[in-house]
N, CA, C and O atoms as a MOPAC input file, in Angstrom:
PM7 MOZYME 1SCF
protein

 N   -112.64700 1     4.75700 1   -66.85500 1
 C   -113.68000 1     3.75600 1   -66.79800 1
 C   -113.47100 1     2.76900 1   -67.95100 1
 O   -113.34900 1     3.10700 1   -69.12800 1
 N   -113.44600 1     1.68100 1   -67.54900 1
 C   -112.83600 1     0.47700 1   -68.64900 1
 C   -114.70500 1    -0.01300 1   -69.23400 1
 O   -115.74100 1    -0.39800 1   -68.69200 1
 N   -114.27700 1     0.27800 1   -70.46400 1
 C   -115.37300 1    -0.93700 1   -71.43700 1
 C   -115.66200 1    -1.87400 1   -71.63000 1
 O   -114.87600 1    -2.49000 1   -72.35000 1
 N   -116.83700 1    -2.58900 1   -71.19800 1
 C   -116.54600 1    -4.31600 1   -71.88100 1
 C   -117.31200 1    -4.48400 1   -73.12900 1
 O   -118.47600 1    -4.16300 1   -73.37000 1
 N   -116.67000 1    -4.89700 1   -73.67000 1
 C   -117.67400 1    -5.36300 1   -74.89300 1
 C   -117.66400 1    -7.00000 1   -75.02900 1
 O   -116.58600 1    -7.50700 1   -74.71800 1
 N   -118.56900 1    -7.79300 1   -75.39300 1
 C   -118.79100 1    -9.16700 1   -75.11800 1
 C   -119.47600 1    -9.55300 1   -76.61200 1
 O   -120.61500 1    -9.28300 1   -76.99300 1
 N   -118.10800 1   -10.47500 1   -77.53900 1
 C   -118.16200 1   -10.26600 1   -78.48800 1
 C   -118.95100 1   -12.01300 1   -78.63000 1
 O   -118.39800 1   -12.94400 1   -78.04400 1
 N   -120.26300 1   -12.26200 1   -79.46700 1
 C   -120.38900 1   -13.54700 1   -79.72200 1
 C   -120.13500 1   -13.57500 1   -81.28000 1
 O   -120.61800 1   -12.92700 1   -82.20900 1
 N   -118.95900 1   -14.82100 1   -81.18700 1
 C   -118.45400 1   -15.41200 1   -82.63100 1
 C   -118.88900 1   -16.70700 1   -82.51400 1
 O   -118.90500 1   -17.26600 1   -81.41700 1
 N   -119.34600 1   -17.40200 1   -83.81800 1
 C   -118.60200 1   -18.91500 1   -83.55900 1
 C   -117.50600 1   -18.96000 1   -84.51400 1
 O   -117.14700 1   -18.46800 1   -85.58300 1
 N   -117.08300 1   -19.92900 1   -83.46300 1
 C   -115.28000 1   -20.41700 1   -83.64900 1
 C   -115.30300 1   -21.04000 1   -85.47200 1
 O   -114.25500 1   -20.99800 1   -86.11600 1
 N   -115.99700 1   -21.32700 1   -85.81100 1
 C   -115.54300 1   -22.51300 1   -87.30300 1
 C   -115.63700 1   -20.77100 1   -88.00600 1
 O   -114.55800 1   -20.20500 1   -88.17800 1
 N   -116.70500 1   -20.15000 1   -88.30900 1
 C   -117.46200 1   -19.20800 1   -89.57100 1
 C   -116.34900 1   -18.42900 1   -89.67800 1
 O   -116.13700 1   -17.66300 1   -88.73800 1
 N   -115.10000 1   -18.44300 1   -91.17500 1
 C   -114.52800 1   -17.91900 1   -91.39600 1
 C   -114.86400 1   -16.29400 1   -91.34300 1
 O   -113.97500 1   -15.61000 1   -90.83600 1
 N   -115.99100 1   -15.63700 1   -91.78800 1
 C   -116.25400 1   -14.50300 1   -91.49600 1
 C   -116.09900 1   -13.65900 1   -89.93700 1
 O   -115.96200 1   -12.45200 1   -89.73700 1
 N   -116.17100 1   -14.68200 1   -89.05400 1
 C   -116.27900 1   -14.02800 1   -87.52900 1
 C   -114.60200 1   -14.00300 1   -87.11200 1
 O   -114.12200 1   -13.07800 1   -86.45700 1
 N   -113.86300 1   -15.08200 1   -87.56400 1
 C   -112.28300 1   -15.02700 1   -87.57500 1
 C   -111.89100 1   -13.52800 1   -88.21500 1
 O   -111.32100 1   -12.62800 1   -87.59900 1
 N   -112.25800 1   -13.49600 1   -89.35300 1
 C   -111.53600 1   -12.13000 1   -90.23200 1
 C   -112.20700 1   -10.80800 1   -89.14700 1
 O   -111.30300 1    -9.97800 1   -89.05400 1
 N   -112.92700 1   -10.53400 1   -88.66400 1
 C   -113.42600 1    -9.68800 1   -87.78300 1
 C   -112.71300 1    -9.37800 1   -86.58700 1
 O   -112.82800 1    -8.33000 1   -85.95200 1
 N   -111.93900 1   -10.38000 1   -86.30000 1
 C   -111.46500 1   -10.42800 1   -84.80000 1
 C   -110.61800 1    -9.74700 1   -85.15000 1
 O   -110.60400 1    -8.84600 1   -84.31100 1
 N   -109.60000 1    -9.49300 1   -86.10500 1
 C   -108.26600 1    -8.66700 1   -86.42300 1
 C   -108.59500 1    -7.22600 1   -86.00000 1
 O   -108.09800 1    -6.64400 1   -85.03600 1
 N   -109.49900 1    -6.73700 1   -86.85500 1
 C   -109.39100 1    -5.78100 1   -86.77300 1
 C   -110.45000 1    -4.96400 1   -85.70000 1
 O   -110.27800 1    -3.77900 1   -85.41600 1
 N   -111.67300 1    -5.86200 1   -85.10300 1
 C   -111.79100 1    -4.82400 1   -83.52300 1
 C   -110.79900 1    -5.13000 1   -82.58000 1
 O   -110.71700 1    -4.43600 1   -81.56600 1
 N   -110.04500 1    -6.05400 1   -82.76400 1
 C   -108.87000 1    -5.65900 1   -81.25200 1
 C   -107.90900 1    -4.71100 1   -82.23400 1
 O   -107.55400 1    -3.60600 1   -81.82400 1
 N   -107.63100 1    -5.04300 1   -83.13900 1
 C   -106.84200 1    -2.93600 1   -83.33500 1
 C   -107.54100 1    -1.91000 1   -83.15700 1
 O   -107.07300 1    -0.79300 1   -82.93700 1
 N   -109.09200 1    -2.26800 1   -83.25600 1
 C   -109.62100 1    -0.65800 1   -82.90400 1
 C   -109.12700 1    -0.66700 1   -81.52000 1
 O   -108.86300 1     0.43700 1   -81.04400 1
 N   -108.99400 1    -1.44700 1   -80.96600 1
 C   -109.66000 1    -1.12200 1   -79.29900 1
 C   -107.90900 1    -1.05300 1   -78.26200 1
 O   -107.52700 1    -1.03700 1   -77.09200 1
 N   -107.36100 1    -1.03200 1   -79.62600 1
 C   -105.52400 1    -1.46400 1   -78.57000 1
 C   -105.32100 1     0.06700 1   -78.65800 1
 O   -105.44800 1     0.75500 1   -79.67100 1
 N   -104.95200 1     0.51300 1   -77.30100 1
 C   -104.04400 1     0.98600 1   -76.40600 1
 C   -105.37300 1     1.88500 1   -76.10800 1
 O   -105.37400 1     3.10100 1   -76.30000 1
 N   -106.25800 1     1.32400 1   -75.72500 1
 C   -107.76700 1     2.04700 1   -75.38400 1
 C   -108.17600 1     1.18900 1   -74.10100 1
 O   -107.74000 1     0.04000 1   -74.03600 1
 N   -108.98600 1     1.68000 1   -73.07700 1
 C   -109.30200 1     1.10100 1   -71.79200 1
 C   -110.64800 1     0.21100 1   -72.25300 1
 O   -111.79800 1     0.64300 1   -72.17100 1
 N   -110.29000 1    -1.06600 1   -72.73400 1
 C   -111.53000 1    -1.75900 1   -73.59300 1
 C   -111.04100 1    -3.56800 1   -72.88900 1
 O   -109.97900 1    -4.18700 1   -72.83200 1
 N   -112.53300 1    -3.87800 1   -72.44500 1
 C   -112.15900 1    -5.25500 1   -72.02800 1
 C   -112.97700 1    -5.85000 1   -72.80000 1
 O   -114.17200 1    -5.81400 1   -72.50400 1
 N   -112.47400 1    -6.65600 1   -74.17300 1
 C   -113.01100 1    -8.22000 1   -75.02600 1
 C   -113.15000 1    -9.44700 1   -74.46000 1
 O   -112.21800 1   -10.24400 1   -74.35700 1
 N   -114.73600 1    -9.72700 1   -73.92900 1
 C   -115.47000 1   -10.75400 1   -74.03900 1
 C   -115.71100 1   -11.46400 1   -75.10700 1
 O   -116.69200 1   -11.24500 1   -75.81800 1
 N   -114.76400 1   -12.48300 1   -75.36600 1
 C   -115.29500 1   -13.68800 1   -76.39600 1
 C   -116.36100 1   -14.83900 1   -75.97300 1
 O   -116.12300 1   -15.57300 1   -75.01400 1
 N   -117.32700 1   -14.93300 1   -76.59900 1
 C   -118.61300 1   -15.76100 1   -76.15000 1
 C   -118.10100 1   -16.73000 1   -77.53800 1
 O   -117.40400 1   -16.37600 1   -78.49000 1
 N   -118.77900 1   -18.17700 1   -77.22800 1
 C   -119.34700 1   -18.89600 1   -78.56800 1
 C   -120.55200 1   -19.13500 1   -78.85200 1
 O   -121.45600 1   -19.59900 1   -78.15800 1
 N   -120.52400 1   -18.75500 1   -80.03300 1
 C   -122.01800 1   -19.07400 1   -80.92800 1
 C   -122.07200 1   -19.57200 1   -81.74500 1
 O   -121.37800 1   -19.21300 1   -82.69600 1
 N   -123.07600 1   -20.88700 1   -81.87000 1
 C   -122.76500 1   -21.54600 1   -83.41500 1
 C   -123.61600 1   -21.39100 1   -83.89400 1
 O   -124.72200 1   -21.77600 1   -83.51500 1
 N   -123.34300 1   -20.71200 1   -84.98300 1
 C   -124.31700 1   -20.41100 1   -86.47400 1
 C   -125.19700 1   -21.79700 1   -86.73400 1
 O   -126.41200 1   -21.85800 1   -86.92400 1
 N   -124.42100 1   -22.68900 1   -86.69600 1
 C   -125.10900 1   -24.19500 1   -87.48300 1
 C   -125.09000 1   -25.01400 1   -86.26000 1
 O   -124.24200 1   -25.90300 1   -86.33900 1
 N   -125.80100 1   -25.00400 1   -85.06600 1
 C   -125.37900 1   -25.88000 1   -84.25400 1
 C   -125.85500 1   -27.16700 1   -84.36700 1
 O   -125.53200 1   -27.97500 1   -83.49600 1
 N   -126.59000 1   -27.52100 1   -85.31500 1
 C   -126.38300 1   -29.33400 1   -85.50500 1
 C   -125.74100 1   -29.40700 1   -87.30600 1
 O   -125.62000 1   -28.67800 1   -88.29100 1
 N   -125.45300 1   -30.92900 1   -86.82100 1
 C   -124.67700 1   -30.88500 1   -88.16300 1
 C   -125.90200 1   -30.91700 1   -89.54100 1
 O   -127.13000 1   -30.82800 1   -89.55600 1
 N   -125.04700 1   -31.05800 1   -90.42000 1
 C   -126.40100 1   -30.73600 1   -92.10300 1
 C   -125.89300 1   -32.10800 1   -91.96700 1
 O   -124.97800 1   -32.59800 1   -91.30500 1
 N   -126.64000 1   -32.51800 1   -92.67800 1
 C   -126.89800 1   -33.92700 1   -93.16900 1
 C   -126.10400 1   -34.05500 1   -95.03000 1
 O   -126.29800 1   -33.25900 1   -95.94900 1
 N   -125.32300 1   -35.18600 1   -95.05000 1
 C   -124.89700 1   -35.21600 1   -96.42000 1
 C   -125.90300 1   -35.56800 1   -97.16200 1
 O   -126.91700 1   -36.10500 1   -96.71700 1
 N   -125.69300 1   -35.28600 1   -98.38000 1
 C   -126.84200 1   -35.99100 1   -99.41500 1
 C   -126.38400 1   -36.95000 1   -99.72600 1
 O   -125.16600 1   -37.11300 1   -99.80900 1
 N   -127.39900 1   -37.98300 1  -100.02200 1
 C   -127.90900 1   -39.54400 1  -100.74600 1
 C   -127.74100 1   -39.34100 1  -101.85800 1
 O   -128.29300 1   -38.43500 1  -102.48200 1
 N   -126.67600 1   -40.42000 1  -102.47100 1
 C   -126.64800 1   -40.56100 1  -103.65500 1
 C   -127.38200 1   -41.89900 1  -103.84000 1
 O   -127.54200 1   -42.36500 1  -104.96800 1

């Protein structure tokens, strides 16, 4: 019986990149299907500050 797991990252947040390494090594040579979703942490932009 195959697993899905349905992973939400967003694409920019260096933290969700460093993550991806190492659950697809947990999950290699294991009956595991990775769902990548996007999620954005910041979905509108910040505003610069006024000088």
């Amino acid at each position: 019986m195959t697993l899905s797991i349905k992973v939400y990252s967003d694409y920019v947040c260096p933290y969700c990149f460093l993550a991806k390494k190492p659950l697809e090594d947990a999950v290699q040579n294991k009956d595991v299907n990775i769902e990548w979703m996007p999620f954005e942490l910041r979905p509108k932009p910040s505003q610069l500050p006024t000088t």
